[in-house]
C-alpha positions in Angstrom: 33.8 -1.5 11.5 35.8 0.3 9.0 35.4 4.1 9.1 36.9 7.3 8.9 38.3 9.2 12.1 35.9 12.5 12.1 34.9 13.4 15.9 31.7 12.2 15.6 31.8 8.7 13.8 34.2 8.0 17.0 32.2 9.3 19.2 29.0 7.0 17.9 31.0 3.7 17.8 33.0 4.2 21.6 29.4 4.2 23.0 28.6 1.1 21.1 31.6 -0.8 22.1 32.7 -1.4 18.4 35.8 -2.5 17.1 37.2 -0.7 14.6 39.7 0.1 11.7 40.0 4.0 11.1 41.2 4.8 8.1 41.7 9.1 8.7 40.6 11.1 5.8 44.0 12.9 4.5 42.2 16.4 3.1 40.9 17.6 6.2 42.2 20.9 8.5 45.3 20.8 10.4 45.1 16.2 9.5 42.7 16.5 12.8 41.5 12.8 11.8 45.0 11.2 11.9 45.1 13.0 15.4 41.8 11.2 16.5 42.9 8.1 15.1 46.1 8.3 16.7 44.7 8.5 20.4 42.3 5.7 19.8 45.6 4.0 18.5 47.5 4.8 21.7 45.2 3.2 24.1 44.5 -0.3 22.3 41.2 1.0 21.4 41.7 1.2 17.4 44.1 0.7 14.3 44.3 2.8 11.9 45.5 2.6 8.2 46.5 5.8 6.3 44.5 6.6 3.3 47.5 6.4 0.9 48.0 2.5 2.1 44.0 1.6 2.2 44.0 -0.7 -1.0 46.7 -2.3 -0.3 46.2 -3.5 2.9 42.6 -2.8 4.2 40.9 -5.7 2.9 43.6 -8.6 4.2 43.8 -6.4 7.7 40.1 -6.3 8.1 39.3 -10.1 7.8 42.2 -11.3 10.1 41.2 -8.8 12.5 37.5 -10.5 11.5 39.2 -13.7 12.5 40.6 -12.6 15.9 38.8 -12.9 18.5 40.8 -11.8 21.0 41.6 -8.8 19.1 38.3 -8.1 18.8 37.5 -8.5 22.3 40.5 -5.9 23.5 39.4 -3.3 21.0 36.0 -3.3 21.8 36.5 -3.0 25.8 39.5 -0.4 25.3 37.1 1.7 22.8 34.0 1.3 25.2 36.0 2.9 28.2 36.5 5.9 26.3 32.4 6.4 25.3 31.1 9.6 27.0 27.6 8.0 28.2 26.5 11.4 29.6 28.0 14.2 27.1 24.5 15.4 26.1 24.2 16.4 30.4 27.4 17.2 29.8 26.8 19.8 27.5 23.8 21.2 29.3 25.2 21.4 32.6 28.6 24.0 31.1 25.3 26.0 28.9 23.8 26.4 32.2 27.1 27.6 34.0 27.5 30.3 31.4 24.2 31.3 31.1 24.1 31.7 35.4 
């Protein structure tokens, strides 16, 4: 997959166990989506390519990863350790703490 690094298009492909190229959106607050990529980045679970360098490099980067199996294989299992299978209970649970 080739996608930008907003918190929730992360969040959707960890729980699928997707490979994946970020390429962080430069014009957002505080360059929160180089930050997302970034930790992805630092735990083998994605590689990111910044904006400014996306044509040159994207396409060539995207089909040998493609081409990679064992690549793919690493990125996909470091990516699906992160998922957060239970965030919607999650979520719940800390409402009803504060709500108590």
């Amino acid at each position: 997959m080739i996608s930008r690094a907003g918190a929730g298009s992360i969040s959707e492909f960890s729980l699928l166990g997707k490979a994946v190229i970020l390429v962080p959106s430069p014009n957002v607050a505080e360059d929160h989506q180089t930050k997302n990529a970034q930790a992805l980045v630092d735990k083998g679970a994605a590689i990111m390519i910044r904006d400014a360098e996306a044509a040159d490099i994207l396409f060539t980067r995207a089909i040998t990863l493609i081409r990679d199996e064992e690549e793919l294989k690493k990125l996909s299992e470091n990516i699906l350790k992160l998922a957060q299978h239970d965030s919607a209970k999650r979520i719940v649970d800390e409402i009803e703490k504060v709500i108590r």
